[in-house]
N, C-alpha and C positions, 0 to 999 in steps of 0.2 A: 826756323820759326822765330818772331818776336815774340814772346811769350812776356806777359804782364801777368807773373802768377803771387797774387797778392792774399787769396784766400788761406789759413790757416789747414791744414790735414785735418778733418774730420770724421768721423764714426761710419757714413758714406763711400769717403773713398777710402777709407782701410778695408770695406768689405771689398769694393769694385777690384782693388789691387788684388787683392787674394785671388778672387774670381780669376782676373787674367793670369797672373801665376800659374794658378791650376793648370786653366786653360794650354797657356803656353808648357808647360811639364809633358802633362799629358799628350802635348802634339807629337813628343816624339815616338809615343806608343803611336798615337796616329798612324805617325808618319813609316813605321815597320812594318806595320800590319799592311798599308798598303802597300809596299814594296812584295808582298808575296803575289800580289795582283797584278803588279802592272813593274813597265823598266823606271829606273828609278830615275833617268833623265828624262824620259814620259813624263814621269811626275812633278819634277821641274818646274816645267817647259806649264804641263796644266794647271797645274797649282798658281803657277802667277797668270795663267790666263785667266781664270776664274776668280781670283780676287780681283784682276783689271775690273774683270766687266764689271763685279759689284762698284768697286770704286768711281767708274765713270757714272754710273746708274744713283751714285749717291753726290757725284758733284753736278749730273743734271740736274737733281729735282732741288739741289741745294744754289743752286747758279752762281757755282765756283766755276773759274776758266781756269783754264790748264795750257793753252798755247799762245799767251801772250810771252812776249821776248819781255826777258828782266836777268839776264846775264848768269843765267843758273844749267844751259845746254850743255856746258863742257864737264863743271862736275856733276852733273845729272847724270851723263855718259857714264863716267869712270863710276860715281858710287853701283849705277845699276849693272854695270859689267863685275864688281864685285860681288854686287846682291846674288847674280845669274850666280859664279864659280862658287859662291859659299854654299849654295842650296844644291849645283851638284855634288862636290864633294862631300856633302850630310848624306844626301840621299843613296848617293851610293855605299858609303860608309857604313849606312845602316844594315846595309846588304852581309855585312861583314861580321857587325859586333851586335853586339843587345843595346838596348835603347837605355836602359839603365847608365852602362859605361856611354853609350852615344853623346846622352845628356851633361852627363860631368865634362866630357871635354868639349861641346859645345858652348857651353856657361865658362869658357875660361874668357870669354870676346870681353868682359870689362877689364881683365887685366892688361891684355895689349893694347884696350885702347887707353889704358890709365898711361903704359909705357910710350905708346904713341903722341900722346898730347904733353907728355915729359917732353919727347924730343923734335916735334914736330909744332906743337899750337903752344908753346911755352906755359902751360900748366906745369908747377912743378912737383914732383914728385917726392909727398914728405915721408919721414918714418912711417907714420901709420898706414899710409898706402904700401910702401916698401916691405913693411912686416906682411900685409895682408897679398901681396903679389909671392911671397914667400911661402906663403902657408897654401897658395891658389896650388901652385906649383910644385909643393909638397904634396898636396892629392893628385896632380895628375901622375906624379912619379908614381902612387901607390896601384895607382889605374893600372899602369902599364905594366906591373909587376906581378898583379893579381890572375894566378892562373886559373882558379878556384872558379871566375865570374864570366870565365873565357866560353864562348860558345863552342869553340872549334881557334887552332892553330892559326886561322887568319884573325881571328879578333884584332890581332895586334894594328893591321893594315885598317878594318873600321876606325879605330879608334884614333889612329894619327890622322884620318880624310876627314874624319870629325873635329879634330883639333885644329888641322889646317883651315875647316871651315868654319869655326870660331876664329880664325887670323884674318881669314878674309871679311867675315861679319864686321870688324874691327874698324876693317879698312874703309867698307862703306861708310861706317859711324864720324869715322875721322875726315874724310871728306867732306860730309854732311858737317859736321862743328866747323870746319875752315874755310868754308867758302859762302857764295850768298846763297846755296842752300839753306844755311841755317834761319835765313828768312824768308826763304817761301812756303806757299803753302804746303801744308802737310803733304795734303792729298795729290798734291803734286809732285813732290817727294816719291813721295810711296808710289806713284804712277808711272815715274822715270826707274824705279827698281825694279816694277814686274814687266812694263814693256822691255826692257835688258835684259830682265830673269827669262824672260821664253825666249829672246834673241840666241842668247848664251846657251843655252839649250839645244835648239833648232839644229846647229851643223855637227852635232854631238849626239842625237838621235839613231845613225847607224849603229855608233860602237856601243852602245848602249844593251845591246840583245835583241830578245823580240820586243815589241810595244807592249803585249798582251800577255801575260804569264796563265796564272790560274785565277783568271777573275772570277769574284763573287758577291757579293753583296756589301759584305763588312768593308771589304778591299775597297770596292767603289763609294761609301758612304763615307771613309775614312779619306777620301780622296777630297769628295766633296765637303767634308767640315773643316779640311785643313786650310784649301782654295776661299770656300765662301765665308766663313765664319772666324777664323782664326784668322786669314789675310784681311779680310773683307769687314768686322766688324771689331776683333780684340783688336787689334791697330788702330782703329776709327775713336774707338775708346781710347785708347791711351794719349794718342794724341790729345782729344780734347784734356783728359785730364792735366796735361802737359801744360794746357794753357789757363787750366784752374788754379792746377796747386805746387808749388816748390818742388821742383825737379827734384832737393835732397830729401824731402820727405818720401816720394815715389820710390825713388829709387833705393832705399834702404829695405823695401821687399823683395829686393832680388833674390834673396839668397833663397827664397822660397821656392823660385822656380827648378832648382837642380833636384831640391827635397821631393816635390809635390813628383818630379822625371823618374827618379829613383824607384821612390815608393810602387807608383804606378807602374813599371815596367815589372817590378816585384810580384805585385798583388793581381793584374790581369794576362802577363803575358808568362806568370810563372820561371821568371829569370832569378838566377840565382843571385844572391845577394849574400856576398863575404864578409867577415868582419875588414877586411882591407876596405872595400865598396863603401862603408859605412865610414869608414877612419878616413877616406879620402873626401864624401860627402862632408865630415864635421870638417876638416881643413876647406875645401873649396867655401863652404858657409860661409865662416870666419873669414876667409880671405874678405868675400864681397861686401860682408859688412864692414871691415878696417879698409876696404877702398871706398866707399862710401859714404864714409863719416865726413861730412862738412867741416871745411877748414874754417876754421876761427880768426875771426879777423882781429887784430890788434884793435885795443882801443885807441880813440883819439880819431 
């Protein structure tokens, strides 16, 4: 995206950030409860189907194009073959661990991609970022440690297909900042990742289990807010704010998101919540904020 974001952070978008924070926290309880419903490459595979259609249905009425040639097919390809494998490996993951721990290792995607644009998009990587990839990374150590928060002896296995899908999260990110993705439309962006994300899916469907587990209501409405509303309209929002207000201002609410994951996985799904859980929270926090902090440009 070209973004001309000239407006200062104000009283508005500090509540909207929150709001999607939440949102996004929350998704991962979402995104558990559904897995008791249905296979979690189902979910996938529907989840970016369901967001597609809102997104075409809102660049109709918007009369945004989406198939003009502007030299964005090849890494349009690769980010949404990434987008596809990061949401399997979440999804299945979650099968494994509590969405609390899910959470924390999914929220590591800004550190590799901090490490990635060190070595790939020549962003360099200063102390403050270094400290805070240390301290990210010191919570996941604590994650991996904690048997207190463990559901069951596979946790361990959630928890790395989570973190692996926070690498691959990563990877779309860094795609998108290096190529002429970063100036297309969003919505096109976002279009080339869920048409991928059900691709990536589709021939992964068999080993998946059954489609249908114990569906029921919650199961499918949790399906349905993650597809329509969380793909389909927190994204649509960010975006635009993306192109209101200073990407550093935005983004110094990340840390919100792990907190908001945590909590909630706590308070409605009844997951155990260690003091380790909570010491790994305060370090992932910290991290994202010391990688977040805008570099200060020399005067002159």
């Amino acid at each position: 995206m070209a973004i001309a974001a000239q407006r200062p952070m104000d009283a508005v978008a500090a509540v909207v950030m929150v709001a999607l924070t939440f949102t996004w926290g929350f998704n991962q309880v979402a995104a558990k409860v559904s897995t008791e419903g249905y296979s979690p490459i189902f979910l996938t595979m529907a989840r970016s189907l369901i967001g597609l259609c809102v997104i075409l249905l809102w660049c109709r009425l918007r009369g945004i194009r989406l198939f003009e040639r502007d030299g964005t097919l090849v890494p349009g390809v690769l980010a949404g073959v990434a987008f596809g494998i990061e949401f399997v490996l979440i999804y299945v993951g979650l099968d494994f661990t509590t969405a609390a721990r899910g959470t924390l290792m999914v929220n590591t995607m800004p550190f590799f991609v901090a490490i990635g644009a060190h070595l790939f998009l020549g962003e360099r990587l200063s102390p403050m970022k270094f400290a805070g990839l240390v301290a990210a990374f010191g919570g996941v150590a604590l994650v991996l440690s904690d048997e207190l928060s463990m559901p069951s002896p596979g946790a361990l296995r959630g928890d790395l297909l989570c973190l692996l899908g926070g690498l691959f999260w990563a990877v779309s990110t860094l795609v998108i900042k290096g190529s002429r993705l970063r100036d297309a439309p969003a919505e096109k962006t976002l279009a080339y990742q869920l048409v991928l994300g059900a691709l990536v899916a589709l021939p992964l469907l068999p080993f998946g289990g059954p489609l249908v587990r114990e569906v029921s209501a919650l199961a499918t409405v949790s399906l349905l807010f993650q597809g329509a509303f969380v793909v389909g309209v927190t994204y649509l929002v960010w975006f635009m704010l993306m192109r209101t207000y200073p990407a550093t201002g935005l983004t110094s609410f990340a840390f919100l998101s792990p907190v908001f994951g945590v909590v909630c996985g706590g308070l409605l799904l009844g997951e155990p919540l260690s003091p380790r859980i909570f010491g790994a929270l305060a370090l992932i926090c910290a991290g994202l904020v010391l990688v977040n902090v805008p570099r200060r440009r020399p005067p002159g």
